[in-house]
N, C-alpha and C positions, 0 to 999 in steps of 0.2 A: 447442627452443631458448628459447622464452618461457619456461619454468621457471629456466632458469639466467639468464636475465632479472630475473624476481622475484628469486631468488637474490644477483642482483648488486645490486637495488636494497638487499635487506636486508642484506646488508654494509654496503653504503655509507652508512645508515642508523643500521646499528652506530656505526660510525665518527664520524659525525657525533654521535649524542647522545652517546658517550664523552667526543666534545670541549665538548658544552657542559655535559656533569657537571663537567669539569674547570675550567672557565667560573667556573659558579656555585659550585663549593666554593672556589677559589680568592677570588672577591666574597664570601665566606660568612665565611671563614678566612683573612684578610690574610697570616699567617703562611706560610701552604702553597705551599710551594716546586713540590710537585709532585702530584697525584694520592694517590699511593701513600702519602704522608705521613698520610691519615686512619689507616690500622693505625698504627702509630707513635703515631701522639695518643690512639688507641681503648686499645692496649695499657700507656699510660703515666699511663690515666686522665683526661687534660683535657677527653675529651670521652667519650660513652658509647659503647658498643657498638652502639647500636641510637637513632636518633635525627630528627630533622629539618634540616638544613642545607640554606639558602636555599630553593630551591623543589624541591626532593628530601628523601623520607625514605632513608635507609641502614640497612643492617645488615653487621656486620664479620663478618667468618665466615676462618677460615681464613686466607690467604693470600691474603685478596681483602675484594672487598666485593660487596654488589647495593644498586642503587640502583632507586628506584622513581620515577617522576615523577606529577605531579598526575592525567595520565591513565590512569596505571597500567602503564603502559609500560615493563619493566622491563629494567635494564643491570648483570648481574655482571661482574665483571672481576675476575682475580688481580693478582699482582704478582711478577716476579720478582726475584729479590735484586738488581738492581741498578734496581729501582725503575720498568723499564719496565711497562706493561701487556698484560697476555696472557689471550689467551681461545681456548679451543677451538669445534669447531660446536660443541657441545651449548648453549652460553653464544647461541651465535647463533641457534639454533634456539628457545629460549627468548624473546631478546627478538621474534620474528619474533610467535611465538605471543600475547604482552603486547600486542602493538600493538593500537589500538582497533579497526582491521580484522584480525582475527590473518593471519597469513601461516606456511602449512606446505608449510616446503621441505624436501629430502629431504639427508642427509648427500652425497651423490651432486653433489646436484645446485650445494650450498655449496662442496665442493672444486673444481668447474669455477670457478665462480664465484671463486673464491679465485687459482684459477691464471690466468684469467683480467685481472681489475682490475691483478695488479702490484701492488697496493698496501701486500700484509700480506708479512709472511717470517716463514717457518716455522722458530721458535724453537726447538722441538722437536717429535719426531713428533707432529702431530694437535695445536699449539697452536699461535697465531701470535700477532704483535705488527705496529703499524701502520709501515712503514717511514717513517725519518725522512727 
């Protein structure tokens, strides 16, 4: 049970620095309606592909972005076409590993974790989005 413990902290974790990417690109980017908006600006040129906004560097990749912050602590997230944000474990399992302590939980033990909180819905198999 204390695995899916840590497991829960690192969601919740997720979660949280998602919300304060969205924080700081928004303070960064007056314009940014929403998150998801950086593809859009990336793909239209106003701003680069690969860059520093406020106190996160970014890279656009795909359908998504990763953001890194000063500790190194990293946060990918997709985007779905209507602009929510979606990430799978692996997305979790990754920032779990970034953290300055890393933390290695198991796919196993993130889906407990996942069913557990209530707090994400599963968008499609093995992706979820933070429920509003």
């Amino acid at each position: 049970m204390e695995r899916v413990g840590a497991a829960r902290d690192l969601v919740l974790g997720y979660v949280h620095a998602l919300n304060a990417i969205d924080e700081a690109m928004r303070g960064a980017i007056p314009s940014l309606e929403r998150l998801a908006d950086v593809l859009g600006l990336a793909r239209s040129r106003r701003i680069s592909r690969s860059g520093h906004l406020g106190t996160y560097s970014y890279t656009v990749h795909g359908a998504g972005c990763r953001f890194v912050g000063g500790n190194g602590t990293e946060v990918d997230v997709d985007f779905a076409a209507d602009g929510s944000e979606v990430f799978d474990l692996w997305r979790l399992r990754q920032y779990g590993l970034s953290l300055p302590e890393p933390l290695d939980v198991t796919e196993e033990d993130l889906r407990s974790a996942v069913r557990s909180l209530q707090l994400l819905a599963e968008v499609r198999p093995g992706w979820f989005s933070v429920v509003s």
